[in-house]
C-alpha positions, 0 to 999 in steps of 0.5 A: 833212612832204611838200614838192615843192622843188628839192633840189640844182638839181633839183625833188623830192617830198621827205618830210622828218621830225625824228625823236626819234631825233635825226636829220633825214631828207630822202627822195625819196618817190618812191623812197624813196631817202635823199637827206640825213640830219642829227643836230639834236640831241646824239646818243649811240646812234649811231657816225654814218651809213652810206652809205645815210643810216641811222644806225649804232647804238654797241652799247656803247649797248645796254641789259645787265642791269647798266645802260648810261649 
């Protein structure tokens, strides 16, 4: 969603996604810089956020040839 809102004081033009991986992102879509990121669900793939608002995969997660749960 492309919105123009004032984000901690001060007016914006953000793109703001819910993706299915689980994460809510808020980018300034002039920069493109991450300005929030948010897990609105139950996450498990993710050991939590990096400092530039990317989530950090758990490789214990990664698919093997014996199974991962």
């Amino acid at each position: 969603m492309l919105v123009d809102a004032e984000f901690n004081g001060q007016p914006r033009k953000l793109l703001m996604q819910a993706s299915r991986n689980g994460y809510f992102f808020v980018l300034d879509r002039t920069n493109g810089k991450s300005l929030r990121t948010a897990p609105f669900a139950t996450v498990n793939w993710a050991r939590g956020i990096d400092s530039l608002g990317r989530p950090i995969p758990d490789r214990s997660k990664e698919p093997t040839r014996a199974g991962v749960l």
